[in-house]
Backbone bond lengths (Angstrom), bond angles and torsions (degrees), N, CA, C in turn:
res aa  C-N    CA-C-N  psi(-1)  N-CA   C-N-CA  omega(-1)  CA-C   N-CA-C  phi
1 X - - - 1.445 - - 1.533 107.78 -
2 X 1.428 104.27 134.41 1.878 111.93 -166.99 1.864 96.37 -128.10
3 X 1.297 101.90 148.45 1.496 107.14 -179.83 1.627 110.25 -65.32
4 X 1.718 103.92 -29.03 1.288 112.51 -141.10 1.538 112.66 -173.11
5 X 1.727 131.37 111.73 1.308 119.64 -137.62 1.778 103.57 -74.46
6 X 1.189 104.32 -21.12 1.791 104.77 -179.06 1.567 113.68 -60.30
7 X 1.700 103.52 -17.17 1.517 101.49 -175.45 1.324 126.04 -91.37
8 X 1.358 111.41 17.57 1.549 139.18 -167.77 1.705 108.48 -98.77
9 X 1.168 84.94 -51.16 1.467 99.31 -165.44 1.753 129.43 -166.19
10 X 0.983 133.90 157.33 1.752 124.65 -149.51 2.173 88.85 -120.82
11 X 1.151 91.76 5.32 2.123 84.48 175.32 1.175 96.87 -156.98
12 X 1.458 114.90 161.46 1.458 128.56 149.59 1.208 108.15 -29.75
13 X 1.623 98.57 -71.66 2.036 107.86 -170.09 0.906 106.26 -30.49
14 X 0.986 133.70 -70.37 1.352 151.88 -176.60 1.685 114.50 -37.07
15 X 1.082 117.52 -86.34 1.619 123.49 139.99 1.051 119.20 15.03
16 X 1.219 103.18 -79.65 1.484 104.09 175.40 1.200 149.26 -76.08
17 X 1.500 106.33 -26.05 1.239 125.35 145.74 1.694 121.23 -54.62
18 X 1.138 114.18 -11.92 1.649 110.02 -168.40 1.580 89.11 -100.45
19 X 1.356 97.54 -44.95 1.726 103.28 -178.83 2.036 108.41 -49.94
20 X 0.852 98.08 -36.53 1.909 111.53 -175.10 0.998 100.68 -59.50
21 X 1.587 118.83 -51.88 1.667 114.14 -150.58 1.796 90.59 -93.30
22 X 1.364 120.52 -11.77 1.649 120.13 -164.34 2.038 75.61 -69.86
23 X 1.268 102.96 -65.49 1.702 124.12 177.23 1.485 118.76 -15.16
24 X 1.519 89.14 -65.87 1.663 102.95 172.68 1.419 129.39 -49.94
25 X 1.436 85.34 -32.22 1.738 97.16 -174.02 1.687 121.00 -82.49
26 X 1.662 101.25 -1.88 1.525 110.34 -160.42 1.627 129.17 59.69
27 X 1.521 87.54 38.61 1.082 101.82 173.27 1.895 119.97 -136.53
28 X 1.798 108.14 142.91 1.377 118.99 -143.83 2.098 79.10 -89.79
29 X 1.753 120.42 163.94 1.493 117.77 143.67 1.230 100.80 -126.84
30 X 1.718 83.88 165.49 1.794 99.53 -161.48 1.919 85.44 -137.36
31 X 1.446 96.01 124.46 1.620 106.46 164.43 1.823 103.63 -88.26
32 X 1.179 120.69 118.56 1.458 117.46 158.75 1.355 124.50 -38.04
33 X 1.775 101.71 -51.64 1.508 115.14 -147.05 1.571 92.67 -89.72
34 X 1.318 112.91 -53.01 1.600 121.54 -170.79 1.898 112.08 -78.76
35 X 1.432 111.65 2.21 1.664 121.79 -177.84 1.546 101.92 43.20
36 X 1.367 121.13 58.72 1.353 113.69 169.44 1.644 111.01 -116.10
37 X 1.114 112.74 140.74 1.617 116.38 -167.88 1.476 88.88 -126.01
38 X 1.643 108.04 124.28 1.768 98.26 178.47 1.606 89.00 -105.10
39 X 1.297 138.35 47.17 1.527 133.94 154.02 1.816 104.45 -88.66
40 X 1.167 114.01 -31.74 1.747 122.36 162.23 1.569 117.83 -57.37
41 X 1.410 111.91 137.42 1.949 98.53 159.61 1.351 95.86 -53.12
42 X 1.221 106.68 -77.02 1.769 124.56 -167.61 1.852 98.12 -31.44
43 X 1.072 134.09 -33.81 1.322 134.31 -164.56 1.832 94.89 -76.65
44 X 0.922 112.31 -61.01 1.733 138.19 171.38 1.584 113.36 -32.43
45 X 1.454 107.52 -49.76 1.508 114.48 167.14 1.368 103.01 -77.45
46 X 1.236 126.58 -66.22 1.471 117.84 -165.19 1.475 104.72 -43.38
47 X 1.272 139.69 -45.76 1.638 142.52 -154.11 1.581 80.88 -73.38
48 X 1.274 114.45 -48.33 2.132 109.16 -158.29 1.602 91.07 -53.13
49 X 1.595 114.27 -64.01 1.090 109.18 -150.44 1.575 127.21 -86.17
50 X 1.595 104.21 0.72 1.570 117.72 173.11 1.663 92.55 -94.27
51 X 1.396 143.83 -36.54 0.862 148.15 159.47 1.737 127.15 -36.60
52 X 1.131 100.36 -28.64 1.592 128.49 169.72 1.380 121.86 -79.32
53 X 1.627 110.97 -39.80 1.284 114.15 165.09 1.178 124.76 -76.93
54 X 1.427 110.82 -21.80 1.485 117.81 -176.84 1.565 102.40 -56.50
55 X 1.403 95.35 -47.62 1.912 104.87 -164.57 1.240 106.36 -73.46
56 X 1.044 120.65 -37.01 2.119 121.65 164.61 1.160 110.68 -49.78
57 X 1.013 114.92 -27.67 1.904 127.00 -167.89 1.612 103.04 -84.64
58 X 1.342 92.14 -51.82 1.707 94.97 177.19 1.701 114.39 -69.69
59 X 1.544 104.43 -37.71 1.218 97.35 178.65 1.631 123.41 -45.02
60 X 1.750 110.06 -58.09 1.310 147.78 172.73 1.658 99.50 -28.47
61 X 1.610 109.67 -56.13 1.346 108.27 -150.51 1.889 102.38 -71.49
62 X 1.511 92.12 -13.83 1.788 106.02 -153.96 1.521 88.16 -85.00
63 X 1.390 126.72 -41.35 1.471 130.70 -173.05 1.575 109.45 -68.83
64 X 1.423 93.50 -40.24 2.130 86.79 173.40 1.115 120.77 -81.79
65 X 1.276 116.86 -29.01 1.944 110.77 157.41 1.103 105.65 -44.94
66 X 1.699 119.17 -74.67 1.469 116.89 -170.75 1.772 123.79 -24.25
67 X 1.481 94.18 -70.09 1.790 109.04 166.97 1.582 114.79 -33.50
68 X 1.533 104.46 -58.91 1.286 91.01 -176.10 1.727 130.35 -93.34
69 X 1.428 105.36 3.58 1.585 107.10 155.40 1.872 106.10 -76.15
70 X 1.444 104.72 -63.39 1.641 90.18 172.12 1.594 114.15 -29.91
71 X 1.441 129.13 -94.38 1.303 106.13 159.98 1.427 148.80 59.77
72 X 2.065 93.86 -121.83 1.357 109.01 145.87 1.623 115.87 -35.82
73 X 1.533 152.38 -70.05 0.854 146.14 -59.47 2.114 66.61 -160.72
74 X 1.067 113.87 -56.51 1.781 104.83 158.42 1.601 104.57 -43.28
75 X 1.042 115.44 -57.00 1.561 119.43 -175.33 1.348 126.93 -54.13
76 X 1.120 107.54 -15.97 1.662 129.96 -178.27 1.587 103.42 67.64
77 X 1.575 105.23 44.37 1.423 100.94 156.64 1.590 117.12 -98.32
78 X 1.068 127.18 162.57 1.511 140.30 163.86 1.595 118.76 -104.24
79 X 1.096 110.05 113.29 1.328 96.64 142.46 1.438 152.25 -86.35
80 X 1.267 132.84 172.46 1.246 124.21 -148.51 1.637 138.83 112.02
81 X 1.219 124.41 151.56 1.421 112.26 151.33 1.183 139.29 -26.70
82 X 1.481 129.05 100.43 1.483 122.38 172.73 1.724 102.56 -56.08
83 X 1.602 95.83 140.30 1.515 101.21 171.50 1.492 120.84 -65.75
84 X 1.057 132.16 165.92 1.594 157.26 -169.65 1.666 106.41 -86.43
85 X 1.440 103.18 -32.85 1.523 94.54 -166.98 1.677 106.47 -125.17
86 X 0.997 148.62 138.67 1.294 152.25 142.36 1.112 111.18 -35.82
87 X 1.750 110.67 146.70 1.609 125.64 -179.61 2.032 105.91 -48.68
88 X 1.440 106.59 -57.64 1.510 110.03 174.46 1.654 98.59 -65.73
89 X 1.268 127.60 -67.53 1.635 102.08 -178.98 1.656 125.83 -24.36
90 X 1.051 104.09 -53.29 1.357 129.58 178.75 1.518 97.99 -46.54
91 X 1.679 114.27 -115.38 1.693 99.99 166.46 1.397 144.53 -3.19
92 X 1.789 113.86 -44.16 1.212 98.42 -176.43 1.524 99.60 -84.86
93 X 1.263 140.03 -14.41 1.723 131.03 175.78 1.835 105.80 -79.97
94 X 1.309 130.79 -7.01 0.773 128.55 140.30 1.674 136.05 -61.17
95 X 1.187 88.02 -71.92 2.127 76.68 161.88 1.294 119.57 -89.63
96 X 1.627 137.70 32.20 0.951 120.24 116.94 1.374 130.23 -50.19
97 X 1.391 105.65 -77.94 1.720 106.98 -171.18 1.235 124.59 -60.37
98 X 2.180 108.81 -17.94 1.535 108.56 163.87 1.531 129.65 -40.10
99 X 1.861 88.71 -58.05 1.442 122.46 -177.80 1.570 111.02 -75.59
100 X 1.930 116.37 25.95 1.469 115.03 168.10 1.681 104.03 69.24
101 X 1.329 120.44 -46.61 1.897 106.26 -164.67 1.195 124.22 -63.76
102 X 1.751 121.54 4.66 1.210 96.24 176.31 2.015 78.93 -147.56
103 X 1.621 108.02 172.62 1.004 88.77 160.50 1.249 117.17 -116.58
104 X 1.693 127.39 -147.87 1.537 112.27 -178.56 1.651 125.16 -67.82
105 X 1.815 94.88 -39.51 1.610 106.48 170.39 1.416 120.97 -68.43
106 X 1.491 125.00 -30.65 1.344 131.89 163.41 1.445 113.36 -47.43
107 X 1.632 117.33 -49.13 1.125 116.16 178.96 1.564 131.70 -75.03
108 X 1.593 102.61 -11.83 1.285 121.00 -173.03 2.021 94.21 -84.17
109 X 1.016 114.60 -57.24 1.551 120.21 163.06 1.347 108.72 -40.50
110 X 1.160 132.60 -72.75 1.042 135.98 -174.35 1.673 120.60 -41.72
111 X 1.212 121.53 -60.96 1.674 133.69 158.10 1.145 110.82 -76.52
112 X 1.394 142.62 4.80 1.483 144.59 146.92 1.583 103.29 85.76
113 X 1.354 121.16 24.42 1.745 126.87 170.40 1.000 118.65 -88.93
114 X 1.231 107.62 176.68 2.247 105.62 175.51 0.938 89.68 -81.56
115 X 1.449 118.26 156.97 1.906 127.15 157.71 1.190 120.03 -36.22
116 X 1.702 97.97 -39.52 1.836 107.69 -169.69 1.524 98.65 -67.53
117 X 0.616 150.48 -31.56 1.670 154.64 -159.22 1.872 92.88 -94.35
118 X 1.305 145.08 -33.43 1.273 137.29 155.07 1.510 106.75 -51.19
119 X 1.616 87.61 -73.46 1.543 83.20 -173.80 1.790 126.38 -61.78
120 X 0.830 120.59 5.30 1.468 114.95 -177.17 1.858 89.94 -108.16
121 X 1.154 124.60 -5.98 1.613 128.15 -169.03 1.792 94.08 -97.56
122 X 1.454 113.43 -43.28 1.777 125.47 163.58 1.579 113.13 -55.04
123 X 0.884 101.83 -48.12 1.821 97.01 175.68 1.252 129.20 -69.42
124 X 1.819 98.61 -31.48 1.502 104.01 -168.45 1.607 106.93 -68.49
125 X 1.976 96.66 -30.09 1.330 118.81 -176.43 1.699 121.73 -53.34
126 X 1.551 99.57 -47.55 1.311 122.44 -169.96 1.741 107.45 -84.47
127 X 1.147 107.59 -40.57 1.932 91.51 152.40 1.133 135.20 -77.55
128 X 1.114 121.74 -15.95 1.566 130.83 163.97 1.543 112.53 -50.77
129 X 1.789 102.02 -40.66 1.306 112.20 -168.43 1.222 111.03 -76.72
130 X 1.725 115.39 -46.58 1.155 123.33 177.29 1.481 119.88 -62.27
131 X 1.508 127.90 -24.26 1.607 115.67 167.51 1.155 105.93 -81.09
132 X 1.535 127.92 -27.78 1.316 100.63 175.29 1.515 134.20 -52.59
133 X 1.219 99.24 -53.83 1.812 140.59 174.73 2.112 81.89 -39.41
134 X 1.137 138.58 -44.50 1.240 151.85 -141.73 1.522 108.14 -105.38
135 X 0.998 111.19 -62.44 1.488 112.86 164.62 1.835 112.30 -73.05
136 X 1.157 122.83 -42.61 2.011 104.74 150.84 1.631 121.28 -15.57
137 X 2.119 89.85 -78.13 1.454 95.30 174.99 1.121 126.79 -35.84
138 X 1.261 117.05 -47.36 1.927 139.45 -167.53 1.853 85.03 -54.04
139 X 1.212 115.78 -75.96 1.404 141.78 179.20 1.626 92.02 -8.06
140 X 1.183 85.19 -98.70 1.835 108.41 175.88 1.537 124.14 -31.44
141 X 0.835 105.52 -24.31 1.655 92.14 -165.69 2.122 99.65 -114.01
C-alpha cells in the first residue's frame, strides 16, 4: 500500500517489475491517492495505464527543464553556486602564497573561506600555468 503512485517508483519499467514481484509474492497493491487495487483485472489495467501517465508526466517535466536551462545558458546565465571569491579576490590569494607572504590557510583566514576553496583556487591556478608553460613548448619546438 502507497500514498501515491510516483512514490513507488520513477518508470513504468520499474512499475512493473515491482508490480510482478508484489504478484509473485501473493500479494495484491493498493494506491490510496489513485484508488487502484491490483487484486482486480480492472485494478491491474488501471495501475498500467495511470502508471503510463505518470511517466509522460515525468518525461514532459524533464524536457521543459531541459529547454529552459538551454535557454538560460543562450542567455549567458549559469547555473550553480555563485563563487565565494571575486576575480581580484581570487588573484590577490594567488600571489600571495606565490610570492611566499602568506600561506594557503593564512589566506583562507584572511578572506574568511575554507582552505579547501584556496586550495582548489591553487590548483586550478597551477594547471592553468602548467598548460600554458605546455602549449609554449608545443609552440617552440
Amino acid at each position: 500500500m502507497v500514498w501515491k503512485l510516483d512514490r513507488l517508483s520513477r518508470s513504468l519499467k520499474d512499475l512493473l517489475l515491482t508490480l510482478e514481484k508484489i504478484d509473485g509474492a501473493g500479494a495484491a497493491f493498493q494506491s490510496l491517492t489513485e484508488a487502484i487495487d491490483t487484486g482486480t483485472p480492472a485494478g491491474r489495467m488501471m495501475m498500467q495505464i495511470v502508471g503510463s501517465f505518470a511517466e509522460f508526466e515525468r518525461a514532459m517535466l524533464r524536457e521543459r527543464t531541459k529547454h529552459g536551462l538551454d535557454a538560460a545558458r543562450r542567455e549567458g546565465r549559469v547555473g550553480g553556486r555563485r563563487p565565494k571569491l571575486t576575480d581580484p579576490q581570487q588573484k590577490e590569494i594567488v600571489r600571495l602564497v606565490s610570492a611566499g607572504e602568506k600561506t594557503g590557510a593564512d589566506a583562507a583566514r584572511l578572506f574568511r573561506v575554507h582552505p579547501s576553496t584556496v586550495a582548489r583556487l591553487l590548483a586550478k591556478h597551477q594547471q592553468a600555468a602548467t598548460a600554458a608553460t605546455n602549449k609554449t613548448e608545443n609552440e617552440n619546438t
